[in-house]
C-alpha positions as CSV (number, residue, x, y, z in Angstrom):
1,X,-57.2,35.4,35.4
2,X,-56.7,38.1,38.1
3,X,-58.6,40.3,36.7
4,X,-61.9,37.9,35.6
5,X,-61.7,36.2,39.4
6,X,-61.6,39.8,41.0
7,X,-64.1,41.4,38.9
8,X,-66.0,38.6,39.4
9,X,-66.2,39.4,43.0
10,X,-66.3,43.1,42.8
11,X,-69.2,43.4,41.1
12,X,-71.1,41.0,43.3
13,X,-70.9,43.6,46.3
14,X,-71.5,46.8,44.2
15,X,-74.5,45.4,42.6
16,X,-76.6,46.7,45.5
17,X,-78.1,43.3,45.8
18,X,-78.7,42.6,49.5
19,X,-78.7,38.7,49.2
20,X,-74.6,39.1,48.7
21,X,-74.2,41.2,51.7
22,X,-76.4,39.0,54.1
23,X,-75.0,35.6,52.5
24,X,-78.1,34.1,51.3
25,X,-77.3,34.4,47.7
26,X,-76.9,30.3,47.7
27,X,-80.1,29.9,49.3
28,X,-81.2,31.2,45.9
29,X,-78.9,30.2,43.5
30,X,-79.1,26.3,43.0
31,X,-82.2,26.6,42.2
32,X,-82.4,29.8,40.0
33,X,-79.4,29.2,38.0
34,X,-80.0,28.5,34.2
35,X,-79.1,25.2,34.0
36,X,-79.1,23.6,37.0
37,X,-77.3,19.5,37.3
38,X,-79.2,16.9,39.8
39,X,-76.4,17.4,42.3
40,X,-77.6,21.3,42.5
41,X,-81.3,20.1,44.0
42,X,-78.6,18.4,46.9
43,X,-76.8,21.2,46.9
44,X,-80.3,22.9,47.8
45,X,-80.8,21.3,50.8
46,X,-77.9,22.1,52.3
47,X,-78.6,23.6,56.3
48,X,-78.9,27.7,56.1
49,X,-75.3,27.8,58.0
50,X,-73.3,25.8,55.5
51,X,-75.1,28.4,52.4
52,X,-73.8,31.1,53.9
53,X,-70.2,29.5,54.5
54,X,-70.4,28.8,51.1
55,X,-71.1,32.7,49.9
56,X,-68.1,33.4,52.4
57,X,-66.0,31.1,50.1
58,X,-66.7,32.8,47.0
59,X,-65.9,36.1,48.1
60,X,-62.6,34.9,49.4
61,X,-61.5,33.3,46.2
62,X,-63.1,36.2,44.2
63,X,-61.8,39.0,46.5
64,X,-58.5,37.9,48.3
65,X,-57.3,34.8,46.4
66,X,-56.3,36.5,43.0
67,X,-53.8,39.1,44.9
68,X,-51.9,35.4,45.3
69,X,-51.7,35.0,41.7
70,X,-49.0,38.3,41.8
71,X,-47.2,36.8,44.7
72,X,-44.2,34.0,44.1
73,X,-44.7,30.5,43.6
74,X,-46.3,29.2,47.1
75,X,-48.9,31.6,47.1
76,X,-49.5,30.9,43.3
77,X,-50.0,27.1,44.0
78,X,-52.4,28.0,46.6
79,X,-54.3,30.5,44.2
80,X,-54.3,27.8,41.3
81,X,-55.5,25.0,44.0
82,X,-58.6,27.3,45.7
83,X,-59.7,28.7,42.4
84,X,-59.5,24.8,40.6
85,X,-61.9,23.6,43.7
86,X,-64.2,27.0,43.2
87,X,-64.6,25.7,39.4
88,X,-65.1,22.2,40.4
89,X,-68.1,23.3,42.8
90,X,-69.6,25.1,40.2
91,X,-69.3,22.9,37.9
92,X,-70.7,20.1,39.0
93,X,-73.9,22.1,39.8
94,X,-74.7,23.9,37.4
95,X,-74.3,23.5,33.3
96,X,-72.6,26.7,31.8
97,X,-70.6,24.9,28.9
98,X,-67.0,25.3,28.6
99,X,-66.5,28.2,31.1
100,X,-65.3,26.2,34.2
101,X,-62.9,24.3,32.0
102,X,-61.3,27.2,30.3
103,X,-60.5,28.9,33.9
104,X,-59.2,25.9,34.8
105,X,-57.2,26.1,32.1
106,X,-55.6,29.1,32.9
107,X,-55.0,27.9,36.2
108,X,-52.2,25.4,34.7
109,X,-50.1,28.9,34.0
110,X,-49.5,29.6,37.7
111,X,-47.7,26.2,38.3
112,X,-44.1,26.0,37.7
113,X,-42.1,23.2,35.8
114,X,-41.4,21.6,40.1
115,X,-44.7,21.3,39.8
116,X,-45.5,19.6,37.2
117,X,-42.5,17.1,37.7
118,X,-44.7,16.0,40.9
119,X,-47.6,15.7,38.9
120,X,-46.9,13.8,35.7
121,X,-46.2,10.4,35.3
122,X,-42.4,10.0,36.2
123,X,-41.5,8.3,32.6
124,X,-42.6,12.1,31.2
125,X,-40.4,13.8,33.4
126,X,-36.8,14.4,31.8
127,X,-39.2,16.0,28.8
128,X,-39.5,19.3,31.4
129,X,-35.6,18.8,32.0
130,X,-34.6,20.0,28.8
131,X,-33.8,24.0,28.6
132,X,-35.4,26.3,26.6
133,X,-33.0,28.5,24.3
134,X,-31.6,31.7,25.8
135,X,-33.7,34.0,25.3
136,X,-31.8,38.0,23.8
137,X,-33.4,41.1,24.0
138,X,-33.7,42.5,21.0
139,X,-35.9,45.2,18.8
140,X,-38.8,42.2,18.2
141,X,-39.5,41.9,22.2
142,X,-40.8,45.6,22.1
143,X,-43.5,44.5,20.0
144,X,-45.0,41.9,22.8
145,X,-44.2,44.6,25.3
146,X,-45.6,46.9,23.6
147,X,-48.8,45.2,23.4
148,X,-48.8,43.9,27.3
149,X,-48.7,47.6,27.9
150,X,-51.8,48.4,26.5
151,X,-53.8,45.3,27.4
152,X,-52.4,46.6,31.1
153,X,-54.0,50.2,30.6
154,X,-57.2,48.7,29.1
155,X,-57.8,46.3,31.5
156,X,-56.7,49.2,35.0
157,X,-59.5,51.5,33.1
158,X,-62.1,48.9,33.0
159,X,-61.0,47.5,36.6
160,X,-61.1,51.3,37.7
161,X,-65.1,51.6,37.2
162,X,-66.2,48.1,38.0
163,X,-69.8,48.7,39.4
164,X,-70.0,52.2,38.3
165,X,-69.4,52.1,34.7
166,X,-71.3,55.3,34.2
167,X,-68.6,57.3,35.7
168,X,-65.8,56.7,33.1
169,X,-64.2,59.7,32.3
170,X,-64.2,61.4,28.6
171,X,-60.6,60.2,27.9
172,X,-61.2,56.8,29.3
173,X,-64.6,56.7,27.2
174,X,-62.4,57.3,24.0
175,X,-59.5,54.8,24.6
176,X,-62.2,52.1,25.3
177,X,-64.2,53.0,22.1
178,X,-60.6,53.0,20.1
179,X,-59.7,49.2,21.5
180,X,-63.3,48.1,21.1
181,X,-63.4,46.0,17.5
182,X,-60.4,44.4,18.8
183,X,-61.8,43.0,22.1
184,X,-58.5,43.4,23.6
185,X,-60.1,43.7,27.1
186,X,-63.2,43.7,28.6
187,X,-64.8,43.5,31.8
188,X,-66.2,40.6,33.4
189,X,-68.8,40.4,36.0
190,X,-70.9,37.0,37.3
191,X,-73.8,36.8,39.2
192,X,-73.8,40.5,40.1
193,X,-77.5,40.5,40.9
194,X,-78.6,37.3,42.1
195,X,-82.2,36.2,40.6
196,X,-84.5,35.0,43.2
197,X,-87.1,33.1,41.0
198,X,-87.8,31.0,38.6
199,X,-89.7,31.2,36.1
200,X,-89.9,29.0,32.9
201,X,-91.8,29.0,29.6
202,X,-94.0,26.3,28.5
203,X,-95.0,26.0,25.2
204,X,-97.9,24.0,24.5
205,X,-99.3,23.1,21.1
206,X,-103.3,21.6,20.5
207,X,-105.1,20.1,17.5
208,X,-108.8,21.3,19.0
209,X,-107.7,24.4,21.4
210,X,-108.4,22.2,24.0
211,X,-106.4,19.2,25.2
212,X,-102.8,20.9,25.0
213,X,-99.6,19.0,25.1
214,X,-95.9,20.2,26.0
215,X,-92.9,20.5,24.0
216,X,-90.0,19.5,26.0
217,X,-86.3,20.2,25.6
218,X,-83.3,18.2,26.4
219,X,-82.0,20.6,29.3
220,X,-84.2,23.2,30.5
221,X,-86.9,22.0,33.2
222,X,-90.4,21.3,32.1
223,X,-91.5,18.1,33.0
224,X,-91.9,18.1,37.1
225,X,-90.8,14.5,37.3
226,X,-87.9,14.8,35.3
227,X,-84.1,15.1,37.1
228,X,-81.9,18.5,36.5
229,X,-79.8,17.1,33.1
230,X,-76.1,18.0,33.4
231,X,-75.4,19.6,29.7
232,X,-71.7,20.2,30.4
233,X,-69.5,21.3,27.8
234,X,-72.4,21.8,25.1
235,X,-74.3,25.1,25.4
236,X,-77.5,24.2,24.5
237,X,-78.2,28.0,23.3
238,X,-82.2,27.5,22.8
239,X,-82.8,26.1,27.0
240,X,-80.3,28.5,27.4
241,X,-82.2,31.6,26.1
242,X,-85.4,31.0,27.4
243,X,-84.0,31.0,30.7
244,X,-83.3,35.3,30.1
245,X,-86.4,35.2,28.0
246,X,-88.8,34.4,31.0
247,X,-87.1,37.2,33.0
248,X,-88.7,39.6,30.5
249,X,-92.5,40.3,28.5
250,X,-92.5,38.2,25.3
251,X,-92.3,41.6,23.5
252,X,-88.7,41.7,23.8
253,X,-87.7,38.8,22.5
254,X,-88.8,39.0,19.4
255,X,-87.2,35.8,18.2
256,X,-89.7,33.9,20.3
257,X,-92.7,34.9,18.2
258,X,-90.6,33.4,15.1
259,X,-90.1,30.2,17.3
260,X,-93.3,30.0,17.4
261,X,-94.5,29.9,14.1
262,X,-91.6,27.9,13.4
263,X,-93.4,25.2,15.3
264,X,-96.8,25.9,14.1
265,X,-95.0,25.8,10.7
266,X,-93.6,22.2,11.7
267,X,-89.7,23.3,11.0
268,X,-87.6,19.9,11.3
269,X,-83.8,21.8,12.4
270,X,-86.5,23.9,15.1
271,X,-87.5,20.5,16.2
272,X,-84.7,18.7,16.4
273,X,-84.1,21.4,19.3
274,X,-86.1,19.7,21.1
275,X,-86.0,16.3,23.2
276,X,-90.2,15.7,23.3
277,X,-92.3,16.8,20.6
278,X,-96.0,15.7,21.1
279,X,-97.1,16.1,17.5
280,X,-94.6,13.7,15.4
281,X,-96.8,13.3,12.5
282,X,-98.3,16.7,12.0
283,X,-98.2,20.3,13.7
284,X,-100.6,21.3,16.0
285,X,-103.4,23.7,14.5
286,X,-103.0,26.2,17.9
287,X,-99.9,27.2,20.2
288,X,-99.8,28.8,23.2
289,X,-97.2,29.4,26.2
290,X,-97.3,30.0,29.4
291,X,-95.3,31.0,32.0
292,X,-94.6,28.9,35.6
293,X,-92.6,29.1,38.3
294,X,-90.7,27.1,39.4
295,X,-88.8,25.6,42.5
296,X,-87.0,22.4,43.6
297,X,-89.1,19.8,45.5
298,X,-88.6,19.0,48.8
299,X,-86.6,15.9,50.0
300,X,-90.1,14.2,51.4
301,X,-92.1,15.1,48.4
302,X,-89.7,13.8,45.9
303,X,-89.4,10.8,47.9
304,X,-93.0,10.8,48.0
305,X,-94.2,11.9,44.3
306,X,-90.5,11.0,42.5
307,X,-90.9,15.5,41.3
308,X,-88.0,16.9,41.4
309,X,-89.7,20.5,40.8
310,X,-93.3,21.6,41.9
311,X,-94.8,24.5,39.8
312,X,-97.5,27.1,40.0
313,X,-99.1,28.8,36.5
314,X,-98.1,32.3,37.1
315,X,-99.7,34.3,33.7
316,X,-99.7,33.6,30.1
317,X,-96.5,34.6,28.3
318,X,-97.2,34.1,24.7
319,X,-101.5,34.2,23.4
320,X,-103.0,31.6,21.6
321,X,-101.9,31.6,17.6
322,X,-102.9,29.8,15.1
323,X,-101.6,28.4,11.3
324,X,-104.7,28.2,8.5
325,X,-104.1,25.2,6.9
326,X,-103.5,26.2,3.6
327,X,-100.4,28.6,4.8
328,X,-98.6,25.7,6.4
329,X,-95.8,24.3,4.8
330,X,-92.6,22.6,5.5
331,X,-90.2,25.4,5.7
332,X,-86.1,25.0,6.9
């Protein structure tokens, strides 16, 4: 947990990215995020002031908090308490499955049994009363210790070159390489480079070529008038991927020519991905997507309009394809 919250932070300022140093990296993030919740477009509207407080607050529970996490049990409370409220925030603004959840989780381990007693239900108490055997040294404890030693060197290398990776030494390179396959440690590193757009894919299938209709999923914006869906704990890995996928020419993702065809080729598990499909008796004949951006509507126009996004056509991301009849099938 030390390690994860710090390197979370560290990263952040040796990025380069200048929207962590000036504190504006909220005044992007609600809305860029990949899965943004309804309360994130409130979140957006938030004065520039209390964004920038906000930023502030991360780097103190990213930076300074986790030193508390070393310290005895007061200080331990108070990391457990600031980093449970950092998870909180971001959780309920943002979708990113189990994650907040499981570092909560590990929060639980820097409370103490006093703790607990003024936390659980007082008929549940005398079960924390009751002593654990005495615990001997003996021969099998160096096998734990042995191990804590090496996740400890593991995890000092990788902490060592946080930002600057490039500069590990030969040794280091080799004792990383040699722990690899067994994922003992590994660095961690959120938001490093905050992404100051957004832009989505739209795919959009035809019958003639010329009235086009979208495919919507259950999670990922597309429909303007539709609210940020909170998808939290599923990871909904298909919204989740085209988020990185926009971010990049379709030539690198070459799965997304097969999704494609997958469509054209009327697959029903591809489908059931999806929470709108606009041809439910047969495939469209021609498919096409292209590429938007993005960004949350303002509190008058929503009011207004009832958009939660507006969008602008920015290029074409995927050309026109099409299926011959006789070469589509039902495939799974």
């Amino acid at each position: 947990l030390f390690r994860f919250m710090l390197q979370s932070g560290l990263v952040k300022l040796l990025s380069g990215d200048d929207s962590w140093w000036n504190l504006s990296a909220l005044s992007f993030h609600f809305e860029t995020q990949p899965l943004p919740t309804t309360l994130a477009w409130y979140a957006n509207l938030m004065p520039e002031f209390f964004l920038q407080l906000g930023v502030v607050f991360t780097f103190i529970v990213e930076l300074v908090i986790p030193f508390l996490i070393l310290m005895p049990r007061r200080p331990r409370q108070v990391a457990a308490l600031s980093i449970v409220v950092f998870q909180i925030m971001i959780f309920v603004t943002g979708s990113y499955n189990y994650f907040n959840l499981l570092t909560i989780a590990l929060c639980l381990l820097l409370l103490d049994d006093q703790a607990y007693r003024s936390l659980i239900p007082r008929g549940l108490a005398p079960l924390l009363r009751q002593p654990l055997a005495a615990h001997k040294p003996s021969l099998r404890s160096a096998v734990p210790v042995t191990i804590a030693l090496v996740y400890i060197l593991l995890s000092s290398i990788i902490l060592s070159v946080t930002g600057h990776r490039s500069q590990l030494s030969n040794t280091s390179r080799t004792v990383l390489s040699w722990a690899q396959p067994f994922h003992i440690a590994n660095g961690y590193g959120l938001f490093a480079a905050m992404t100051k757009t957004r832009p989505e894919i739209i795919i959009e299938g035809s019958m003639d070529g010329r009235d086009w209709k979208a495919y919507e999923l259950p999670f990922k914006p597309g429909a303007v008038n539709r609210a940020p869906v909170w998808a939290t704990p599923h990871q909904p890995r298909l919204d989740w991927q085209l988020w990185f996928a926009a971010l990049a020419p379709a030539e690198r993702n070459p799965w997304f020519r097969e999704l494609m065809h997958r469509l054209l080729m009327g697959s029903e598990p591809v489908l059931a991905l999806f929470e709108v499909n606009p041809f439910p008796d047969d495939p469209p004949r021609f498919l096409r997507a292209g590429l938007y951006q993005y960004h949350f509507s303002s509190e008058p126009k929503r009011k207004k309009t009832g958009n939660w996004w507006t969008r602008e056509f920015d290029h074409e991301f995927f050309p026109v394809i099409q299926l011959s009849v006789s070469k589509r099938q039902t495939i799974p």
